[in-house]
Residue, then its C-alpha position, 0 to 999 in steps of 0.5 A: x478514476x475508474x472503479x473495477x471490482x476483483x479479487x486479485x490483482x495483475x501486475x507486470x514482473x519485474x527483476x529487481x533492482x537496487x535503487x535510492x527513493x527520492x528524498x523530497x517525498x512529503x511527510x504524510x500520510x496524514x490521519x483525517x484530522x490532521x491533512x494540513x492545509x495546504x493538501x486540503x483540496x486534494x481530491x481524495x477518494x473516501x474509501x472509509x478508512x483510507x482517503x486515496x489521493x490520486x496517482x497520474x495514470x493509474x486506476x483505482x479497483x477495490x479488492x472485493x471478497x467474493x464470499x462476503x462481499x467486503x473491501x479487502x484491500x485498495x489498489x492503484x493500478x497502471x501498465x507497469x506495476x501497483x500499489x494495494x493499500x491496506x489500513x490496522x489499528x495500532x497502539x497509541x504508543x508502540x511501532x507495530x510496522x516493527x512488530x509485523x516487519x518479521x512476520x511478512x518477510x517469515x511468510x515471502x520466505x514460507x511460500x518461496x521467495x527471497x526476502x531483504x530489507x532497505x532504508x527509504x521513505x518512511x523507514x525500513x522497507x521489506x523488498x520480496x521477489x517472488x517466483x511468478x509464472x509469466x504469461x508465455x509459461x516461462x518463469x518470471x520474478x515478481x517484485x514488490x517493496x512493503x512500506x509500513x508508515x505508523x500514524x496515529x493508533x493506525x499503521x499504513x501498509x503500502x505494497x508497490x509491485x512491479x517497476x515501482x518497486x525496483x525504480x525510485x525515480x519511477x516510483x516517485x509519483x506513487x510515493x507522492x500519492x501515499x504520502x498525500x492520502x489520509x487514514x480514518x481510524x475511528x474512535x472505536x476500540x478494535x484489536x492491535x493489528x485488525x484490519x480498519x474496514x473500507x467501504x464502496x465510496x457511497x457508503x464512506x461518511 
């Protein structure tokens, strides 16, 4: 996999589309101590607190803070759309991805764009359309499912954009790859709802 550093992604629009998930998705993702073993030779990358499994096709590009020079974000990247993921603490017991749901569909709806909810892999899924202009200066919509998926003191928040967003037969490898990573929460005591810090691969324990 290559590394690319930028702070933002480029993704294709693509208008949405009403679509099931494939029902044999795995269970994960998994925390760091529980990956079971038969995903255990998984070749995950170490980002710190998330442990990214694989995508066919896709390259991995950390999303770097140009002032302080912090891992923002993870992303997997392909021709036709992405998947950012992101790691927060979350209490022991307690559905943070319901606390948190309103809030990022309050702010698609804040910067302009069109907000709804489905049931799929993992739960109730937020699907957004945003309003994009296209590289030829027309407009466009750009499409993206928001998956939240609680773990243990730790919520996963997963952002397909473009055709994995709309397509569930297309989506199904990065389905695959989100259920097979793995999140290290830490022992750490940190506010409900902070980021979990990623770090360059070298420096992951």
């Amino acid at each position: 996999m290559r590394f690319r550093r930028n702070t933002k992604a480029v993704v294709p629009d693509t208008a949405p589309e009403t679509t099931d998930e494939p029902a044999d998705t795995p269970v994960g993702p998994y925390d760091v101590d529980a990956i079971p073993p038969e995903l255990a030779d998984v070749e995950r990358v170490d980002l710190g607190s998330i442990l990214v499994a694989p995508v066919p096709g896709c390259d991995l590009r950390l999303q770097i803070d140009e002032r302080t020079q912090d891992v923002q974000a993870v992303l997997l990247t392909a021709e036709e759309g992405a998947l950012e993921l992101r790691a927060f603490a979350a209490p022991r017991n307690g559905d943070l991805w319901a606390d948190v749901r309103p809030q990022l569909a309050a702010d698609i709806v804040r910067r302009g764009g069109q907000v709804g909810e489905a049931e799929g892999t993992w739960g109730t899924h937020l699907l957004g359309q945003m309003p994009v202009k296209l590289p030829d200066g027309s407009d466009g919509v750009q499409a993206s499912r928001i998956i939240g998926i609680n773990g243990s003191r730790w919520m996963l928040r997963a952002t397909l954009l473009g055709r994995p967003a709309v397509d569930g037969e297309f989506a199904n490898a990065w389905l695959q790859g989100i259920a097979a990573s793995a999140v290290r929460r830490g022992a750490h005591a940190l506010p409900v709802g902070e980021a979990l810090p990623l770090v360059m691969p070298a420096q992951a324990r």
